[in-house]
N, C-alpha and C positions, 0 to 999 in steps of 0.2 A: 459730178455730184453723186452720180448714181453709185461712182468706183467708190466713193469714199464712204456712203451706207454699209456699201457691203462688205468693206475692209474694218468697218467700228464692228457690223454685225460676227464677223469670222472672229474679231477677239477676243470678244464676248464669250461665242462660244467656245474658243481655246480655252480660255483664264475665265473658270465661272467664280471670284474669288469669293470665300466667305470666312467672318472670323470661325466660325464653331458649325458643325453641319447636324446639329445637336440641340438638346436646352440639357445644360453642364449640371448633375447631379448636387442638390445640397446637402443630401445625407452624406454621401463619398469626400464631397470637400470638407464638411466640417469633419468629421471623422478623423481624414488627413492632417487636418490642421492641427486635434486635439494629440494625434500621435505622433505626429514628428515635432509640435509641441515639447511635450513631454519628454521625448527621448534629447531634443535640443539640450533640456536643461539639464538633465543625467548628466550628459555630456559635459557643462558649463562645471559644474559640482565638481566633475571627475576631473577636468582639465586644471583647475585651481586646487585641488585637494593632493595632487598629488605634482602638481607643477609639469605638466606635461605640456609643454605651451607649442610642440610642434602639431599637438591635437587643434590647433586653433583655427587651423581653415578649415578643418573635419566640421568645428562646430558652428563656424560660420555655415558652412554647408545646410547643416540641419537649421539653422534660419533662414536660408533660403527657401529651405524646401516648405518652412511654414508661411513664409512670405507668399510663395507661390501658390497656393492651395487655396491659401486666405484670398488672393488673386480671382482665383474659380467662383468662391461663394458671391463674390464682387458680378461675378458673368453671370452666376445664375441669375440675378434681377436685372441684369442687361447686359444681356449679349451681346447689342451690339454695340457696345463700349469700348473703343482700342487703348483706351487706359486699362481696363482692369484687363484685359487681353495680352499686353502687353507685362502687366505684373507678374500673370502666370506664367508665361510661358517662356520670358527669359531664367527667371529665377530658379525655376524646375530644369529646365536642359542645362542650366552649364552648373548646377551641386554637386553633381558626380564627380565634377574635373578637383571640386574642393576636396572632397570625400578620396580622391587616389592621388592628392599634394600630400594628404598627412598617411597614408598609405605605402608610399615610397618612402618620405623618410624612417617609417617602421624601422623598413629592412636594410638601410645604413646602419641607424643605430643598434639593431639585434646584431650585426655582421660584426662590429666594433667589440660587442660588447660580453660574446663568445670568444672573443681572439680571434675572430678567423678571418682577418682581413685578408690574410695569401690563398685562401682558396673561394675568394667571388672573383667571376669571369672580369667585372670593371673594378679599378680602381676604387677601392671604399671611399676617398674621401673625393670620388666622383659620381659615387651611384646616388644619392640622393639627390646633387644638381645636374645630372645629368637627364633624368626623371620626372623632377618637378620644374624643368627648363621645357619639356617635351610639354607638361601639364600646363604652364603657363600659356604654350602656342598656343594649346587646345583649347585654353578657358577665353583664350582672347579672340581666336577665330569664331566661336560660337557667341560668345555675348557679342560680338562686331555685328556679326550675320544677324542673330537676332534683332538688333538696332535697325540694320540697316531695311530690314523686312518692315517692320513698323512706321517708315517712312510714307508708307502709303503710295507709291505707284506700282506700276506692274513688274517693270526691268528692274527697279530695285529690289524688288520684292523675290525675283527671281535670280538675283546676283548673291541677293543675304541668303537664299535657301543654297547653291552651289557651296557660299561661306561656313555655313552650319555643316555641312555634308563632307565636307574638308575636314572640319576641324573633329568632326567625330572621327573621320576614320583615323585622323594621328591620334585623339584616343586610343581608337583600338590598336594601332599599332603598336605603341609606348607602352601600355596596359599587355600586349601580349608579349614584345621583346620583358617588360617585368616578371610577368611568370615567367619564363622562361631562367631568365637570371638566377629567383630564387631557387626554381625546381633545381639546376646546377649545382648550387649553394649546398641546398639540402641535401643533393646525394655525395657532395663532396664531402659535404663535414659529417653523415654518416660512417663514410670510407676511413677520412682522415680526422675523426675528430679531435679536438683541443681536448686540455687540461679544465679550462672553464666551462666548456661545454657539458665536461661529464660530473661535474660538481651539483646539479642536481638544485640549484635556487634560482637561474631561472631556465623557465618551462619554454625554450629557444623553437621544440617540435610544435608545439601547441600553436606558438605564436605565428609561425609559419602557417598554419594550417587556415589559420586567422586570417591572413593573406590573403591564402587560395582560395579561401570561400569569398570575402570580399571584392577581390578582384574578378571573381565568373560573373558575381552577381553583375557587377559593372559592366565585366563587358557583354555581357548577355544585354542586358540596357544600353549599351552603347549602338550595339547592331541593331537593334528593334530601333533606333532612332535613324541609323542609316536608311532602315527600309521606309519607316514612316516616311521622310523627308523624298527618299525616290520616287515614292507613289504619286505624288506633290499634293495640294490641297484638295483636293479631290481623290483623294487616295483609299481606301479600305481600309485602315488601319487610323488615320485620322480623324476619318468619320465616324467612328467606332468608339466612345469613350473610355468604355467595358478594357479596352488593349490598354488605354495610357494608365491605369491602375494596376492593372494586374502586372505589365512589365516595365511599369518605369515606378508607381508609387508604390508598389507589395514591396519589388528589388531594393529600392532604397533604403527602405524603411525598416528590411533584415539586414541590410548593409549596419545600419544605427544600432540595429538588436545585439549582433554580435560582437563588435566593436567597445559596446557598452559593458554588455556580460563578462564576455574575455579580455578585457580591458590589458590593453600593454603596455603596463607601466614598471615592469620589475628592471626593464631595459636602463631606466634614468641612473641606477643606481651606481654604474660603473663607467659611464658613457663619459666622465669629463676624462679617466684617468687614461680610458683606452684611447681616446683621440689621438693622446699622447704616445700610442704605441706604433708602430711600424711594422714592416716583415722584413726588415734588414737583421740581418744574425746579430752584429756586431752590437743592437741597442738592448739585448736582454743580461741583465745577471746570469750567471749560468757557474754549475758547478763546472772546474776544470777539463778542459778538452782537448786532445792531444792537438800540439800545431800543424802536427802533417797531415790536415784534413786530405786535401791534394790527392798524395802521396795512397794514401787507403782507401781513397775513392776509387782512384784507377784501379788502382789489386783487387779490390771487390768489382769491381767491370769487368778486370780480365781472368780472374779465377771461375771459373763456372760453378767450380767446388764450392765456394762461399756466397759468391755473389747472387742473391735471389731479390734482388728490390732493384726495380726501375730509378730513372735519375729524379725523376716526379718524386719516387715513395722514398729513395735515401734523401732527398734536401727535405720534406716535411717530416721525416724521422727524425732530421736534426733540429728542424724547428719544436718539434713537440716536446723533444726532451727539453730544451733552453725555456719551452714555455711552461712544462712542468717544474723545471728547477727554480724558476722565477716565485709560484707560488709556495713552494717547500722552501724559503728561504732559509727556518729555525734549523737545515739538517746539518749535521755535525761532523759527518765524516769528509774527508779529504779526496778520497776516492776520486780515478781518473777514467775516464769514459771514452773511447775511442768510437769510430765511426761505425764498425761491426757491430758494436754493444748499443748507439742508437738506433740504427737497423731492427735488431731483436728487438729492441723495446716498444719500438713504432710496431711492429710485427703483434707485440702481445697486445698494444690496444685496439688493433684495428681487426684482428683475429683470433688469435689465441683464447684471449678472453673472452670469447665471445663462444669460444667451443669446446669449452671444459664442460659445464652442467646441463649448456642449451636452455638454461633458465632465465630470463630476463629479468627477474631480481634478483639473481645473484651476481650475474653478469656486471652489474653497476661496482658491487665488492672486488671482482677479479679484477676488471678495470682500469678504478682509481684508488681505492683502496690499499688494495695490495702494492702499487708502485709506490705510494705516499709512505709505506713502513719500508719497503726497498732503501728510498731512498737516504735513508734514516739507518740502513742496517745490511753495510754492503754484502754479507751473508745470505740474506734476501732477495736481493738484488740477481746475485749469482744462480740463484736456486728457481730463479724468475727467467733470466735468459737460457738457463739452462733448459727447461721444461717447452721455452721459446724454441730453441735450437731444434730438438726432437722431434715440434708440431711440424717443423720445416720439414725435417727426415721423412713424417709423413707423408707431407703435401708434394715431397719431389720424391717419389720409390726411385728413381735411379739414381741419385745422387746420396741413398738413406744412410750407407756407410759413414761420408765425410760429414754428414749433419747429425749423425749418431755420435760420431766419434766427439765433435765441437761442443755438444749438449753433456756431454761424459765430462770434458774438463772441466766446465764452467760447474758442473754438478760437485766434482771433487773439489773444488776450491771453496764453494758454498759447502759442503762436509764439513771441512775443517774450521771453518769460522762458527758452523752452528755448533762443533761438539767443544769448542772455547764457549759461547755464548751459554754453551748447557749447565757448565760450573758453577753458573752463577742463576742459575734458575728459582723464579719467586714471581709474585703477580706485577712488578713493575716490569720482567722483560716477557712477560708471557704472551704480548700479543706477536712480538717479534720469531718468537719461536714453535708457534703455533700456524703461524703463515709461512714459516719455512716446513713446517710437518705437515701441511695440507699442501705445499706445491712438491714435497718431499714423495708423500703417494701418491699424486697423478706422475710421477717421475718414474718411478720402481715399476707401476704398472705398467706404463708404457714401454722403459726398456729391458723389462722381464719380458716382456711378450715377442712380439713378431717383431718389433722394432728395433732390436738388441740382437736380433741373431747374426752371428760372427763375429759380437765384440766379447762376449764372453771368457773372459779366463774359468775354464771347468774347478781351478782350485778356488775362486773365491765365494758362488753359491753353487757350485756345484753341474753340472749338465743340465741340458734343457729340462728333461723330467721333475729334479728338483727345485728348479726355481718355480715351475710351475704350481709345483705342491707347498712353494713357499716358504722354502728351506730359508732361506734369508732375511727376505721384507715382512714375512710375519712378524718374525721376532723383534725384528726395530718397530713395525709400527707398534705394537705394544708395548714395546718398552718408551717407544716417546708418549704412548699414553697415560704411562701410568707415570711420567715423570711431570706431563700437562695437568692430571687430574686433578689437583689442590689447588688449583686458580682455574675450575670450570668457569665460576661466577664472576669472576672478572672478566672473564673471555668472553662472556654472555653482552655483559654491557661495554665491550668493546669496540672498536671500529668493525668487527671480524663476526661479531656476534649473529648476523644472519646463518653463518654455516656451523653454528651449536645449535639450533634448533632441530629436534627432533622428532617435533609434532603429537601424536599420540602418540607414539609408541609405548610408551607405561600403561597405557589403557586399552590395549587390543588385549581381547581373551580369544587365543589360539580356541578353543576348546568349541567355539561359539562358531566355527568356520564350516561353513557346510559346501563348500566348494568344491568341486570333482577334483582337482590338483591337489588338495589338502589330503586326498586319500591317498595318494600315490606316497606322498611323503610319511604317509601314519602305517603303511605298509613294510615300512624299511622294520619297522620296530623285532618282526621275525626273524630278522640277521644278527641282532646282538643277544636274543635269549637266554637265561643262564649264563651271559656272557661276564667276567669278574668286572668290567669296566661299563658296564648296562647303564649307570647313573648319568656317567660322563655323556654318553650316548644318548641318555634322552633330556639328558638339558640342552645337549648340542643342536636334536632336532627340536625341541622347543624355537630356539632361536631362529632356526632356518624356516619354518613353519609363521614365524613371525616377520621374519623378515619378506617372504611370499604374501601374507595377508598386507603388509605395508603395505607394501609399493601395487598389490591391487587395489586396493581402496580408491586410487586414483583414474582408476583405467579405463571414464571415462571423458578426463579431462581433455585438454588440446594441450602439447605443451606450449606452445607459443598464442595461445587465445588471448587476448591482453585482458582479459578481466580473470585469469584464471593461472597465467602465467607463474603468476608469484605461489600460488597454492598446490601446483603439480608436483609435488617431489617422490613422484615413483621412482626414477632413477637413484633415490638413497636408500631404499629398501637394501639389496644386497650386498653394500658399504657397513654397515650395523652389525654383519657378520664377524667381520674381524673382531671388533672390538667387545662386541656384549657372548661369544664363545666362552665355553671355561679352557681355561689354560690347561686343564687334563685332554681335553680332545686333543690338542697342536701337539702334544707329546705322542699319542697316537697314530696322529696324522706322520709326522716323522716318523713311524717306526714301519708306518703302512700298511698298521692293519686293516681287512676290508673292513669290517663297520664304519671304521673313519673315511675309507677312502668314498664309498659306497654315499658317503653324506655329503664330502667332497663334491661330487656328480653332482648331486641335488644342488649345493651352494653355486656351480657351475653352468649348471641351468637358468637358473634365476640372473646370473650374469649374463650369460647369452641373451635371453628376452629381456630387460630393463635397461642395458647399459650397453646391447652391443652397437650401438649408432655414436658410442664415444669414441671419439682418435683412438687415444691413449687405452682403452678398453678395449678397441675392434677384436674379434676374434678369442681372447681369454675366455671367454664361458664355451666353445666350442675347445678351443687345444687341453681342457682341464676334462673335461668327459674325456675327451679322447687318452689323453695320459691315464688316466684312473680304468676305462677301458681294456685297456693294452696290459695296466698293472695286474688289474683281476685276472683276467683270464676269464674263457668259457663258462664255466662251474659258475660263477660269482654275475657274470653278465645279466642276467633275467633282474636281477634286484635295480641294474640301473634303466631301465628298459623305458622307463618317461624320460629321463635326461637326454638316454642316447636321442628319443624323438624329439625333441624339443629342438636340436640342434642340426640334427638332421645327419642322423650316422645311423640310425635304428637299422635299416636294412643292408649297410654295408661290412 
């Protein structure tokens, strides 16, 4: 008798069980109740408003969670009620599993609904059930446990807590193989983005982001319930009510906030057509493709000279152009497309464009923009893989001949189609040839410079020196301007029209500048004195003096800041040269008088500091002092004496 005292007494004090070790706050419950209330119904509104009905165990969820709370104010007038005990405490632990059922499907339907079923780790028309199959275990292991807890004896009570403790951690697991998945997603379809992706109507970054904040919250709430549960009834965290607020009802309850605010509903839009889609080649529309894929695959594998794309980056090359041409369906040309030419093109979206201006709203123009009149204007196109080819010649210095020389054809064939396209010039083809004259000079720049030495024929612009001084590309780029200039205003309000902008430049008064570099420039004026060409010479430094004031106005932006991004356009200051010069200076310059050349330096200058972190730029504003340099001679050198130091030859 005495053994069995003392075995009731030792259980006792093993298992001191109580519902609440607490009196359960009314103000914190009702509160709860009034705000996940509220947010329930947002949810309800939003879910029917916009027919988003995979939102609907999201918003069951948030009736749980009012259920639950409602639950608590029931405990504050009796605690020791295992009904109202009961109400809260299942209803509150397993919302979250509801809250990351409609969470998972998100991220099927954004995967679908960018095209990019080929690059998530699982099968898309597996990630959603494979997910909310995970969620199902988890919402059934923990409502079980919870039941079976409420049963009222000991061993059960302590079989449902093992139950609950289970089923959270395949939460967490499930919930972190999920981020996981998307994080992949996300850096994949940065790498390799789609055609829809870069269309810019729906917000695919944001919604993602939507995710990631929803899912920490979770599983931060997920682990705090792991621990609460290990501690057991008697635990620290249990006893504490202060903790089941702060990290299970605050978390939720921003889980509901941004869910509601960033609401993800742009996904519905396109979600019946994509289901319909696949990653099989053979199911897309696609303009014309040679049949000897095979055949050019290999040759690009065994050419080292050609081949610079992995087997990963050539098949989704192939895919992006079939998923591009899918949506360009109205294009008119016949045009055939080989495996090299989807290569470049995969090339320009995942790179190229992305490191012409370093501007992230213009970046979205060079992009999709630019392919979409491409595709439309196989001249385009040419002048597109062309300037592609080149960036390659960069990116591989050893291989820069063979990828120079590839960018050279593709450039000449794009020539000739645009000086057919010129004959007929007027505002209905002006966007097409205005995207050929912007990828036309980042082309000349590039293989006028370092990029182009040894392809040179010295008879067509002449020796290194010359081209430099712009014995060639001057003259075309101005002459394609002034052939552009009568459809300005069309090109303003065209697809292209971000890169007509030129900010204030009409409104900067040089005269107003009191900047130490503005002196060095107002100093040149001593070199052309008396000189019969003085006028030409100081409209010219007007211009250069403006173009310097440009692009500092900016100078203390980020270029890649995202709120600031789109407003930085220091790098166009020295661009503005060519074009707003009088055509009496470029007669000078060709003839190489110092005044001209002396100014040259100066415009040289301003290209080395603004624009020398461009590819196609690298090094020009340093080989242009230095030419001008060499041209003068001793006698004349002191007048460039800031250029030379800006680039760093001053002492040599």
């Amino acid at each position: 008798m005495a053994d069995t005292d003392y075995s009731a007494d030792y259980d006792a004090a093993a298992f001191d069980f109580k519902l609440y070790r607490y009196d359960p706050s009314l103000p914190a419950a009702i509160v709860s109740v009034v705000v996940f209330a509220i947010l329930t119904a947002a949810h309800t509104w939003r879910l029917f408003r916009v027919r988003a009905y995979y939102f609907t165990a999201f918003t069951i969820g948030g009736l749980f969670e009012t259920i639950g709370y409602a639950g608590r104010i029931w405990s504050h007038f009796d605690k020791l009620s295992v009904g109202g005990f009961v109400l809260q405490a299942i209803p509150i632990l397993v919302a979250p599993a509801l809250f990351a059922a409609s969470i998972y499907m998100i991220l099927g339907r954004l995967i679908r609904t960018v095209g990019a079923s080929h690059l998530s780790i699982i099968p898309v028309q597996w990630v959603t059930r494979i997910f909310v199959t995970g969620d199902v275990i988890a919402f059934s292991l923990q409502a079980g446990g919870g039941g079976i807890q409420s049963a009222g004896t000991l061993d059960l009570y302590n079989i449902g807590e093992k139950i609950i403790i289970a089923g959270l951690l395949v939460q967490i697991v499930i919930f972190g193989f999920f981020v996981i998945t998307s994080v992949l997603f996300h850096y994949r379809l940065l790498k390799f983005p789609t055609p829809e992706s870069l269309r810019g109507d729906v917000p695919w970054k944001r919604y993602l982001y939507v995710l990631y904040a929803s899912s920490i919250l979770i599983l931060v709430r997920s682990i705090f319930r792991v621990v609460e549960y290990l501690q057991g009834n008697d635990g620290y965290l249990i006893s504490h009510e202060i903790f089941l607020y702060v990290f299970d009802a605050i978390l939720m309850a921003l889980v509901m906030v941004i869910l509601v605010v960033w609401y993800v509903e742009s996904i519905q839009k396109d979600v019946k057509s994509s289901d319909m889609e696949n990653t099989e080649l053979s199911s897309y529309e696609v303009p014309e493709v040679d049949d000897d894929d095979d055949d050019e695959s290999s040759a690009l594998k065994k050419d080292p000279n050609v081949a610079l794309v992995s087997d990963v980056e050539l098949n989704a090359s192939i895919l992006f152009l079939k998923r591009v041409s899918s949506i360009l369906k109205d294009h008119t040309n016949e045009s055939t497309y080989g495996v090299r030419d989807m290569a470049l093109l995969h090339h320009w979206t995942i790179s190229t464009s992305h490191h012409i201006y370093k501007n992230s709203a213009l970046s979205v123009l060079f992009q999709l923009n630019f392919p979409q009149i491409a595709f439309k204007h196989p001249f385009v196109m040419q002048a597109m893989l062309g300037l592609t080819a080149l960036h390659i010649a960069y990116l591989e210095p050893e291989q820069r001949l063979s990828h120079a020389a590839e960018a050279s054809r593709y450039h000449n064939q794009s020539l000739q189609g645009f000086n057919e396209a010129l004959k007929h010039a007027n505002d209905e083809t002006a966007n097409e040839l205005f995207a050929w004259s912007s990828l036309n000079l980042l082309y000349v720049f590039g293989v006028s410079g370092r990029l182009g030495e040894g392809l040179w024929d010295e008879s067509e612009w002449g020796n290194r020196k010359d081209r430099i001084l712009g014995l060639g590309w001057i003259p075309m780029l101005r002459g394609v301007q002034a052939v552009l200039s009568p459809s300005f205003y069309t090109l303003c309000g065209g697809p292209l029209g971000g890169l007509m902008s030129i900010g204030n430049w009409d409104h900067l008064d040089v005269e107003k500048a009191d900047h130490t570099e503005d002196q060095h420039f107002c100093q040149t004026r001593d070199v052309w004195k008396d000189n019969p060409d003085a006028q030409s010479y100081e409209d010219t430094l007007h211009v250069l003096r403006r173009c310097r004031m440009y692009s500092a106005q900016y100078s203390g932006l980020q270029a890649e800041s995202p709120d600031q991004a789109i407003y930085n356009m220091s790098w166009q200051g020295p661009f503005l040269f060519v074009p707003f010069a009088p055509e009496s200076y470029f007669t000078l310059l060709r003839q190489r008088q110092p005044p001209a050349l002396i100014l040259y330096a100066f415009y040289g200058a301003l290209l080395h500091r603004f624009n020398n972190d461009s590819w196609f730029m690298e090094g020009w504003g340093y080989d242009i002092v230095e030419v001008v340099s060499d041209l003068l001679g001793a006698y004349w050198r002191k007048w460039i004496a800031w250029p030379l130091q800006v680039v760093g030859l001053y002492n040599q």
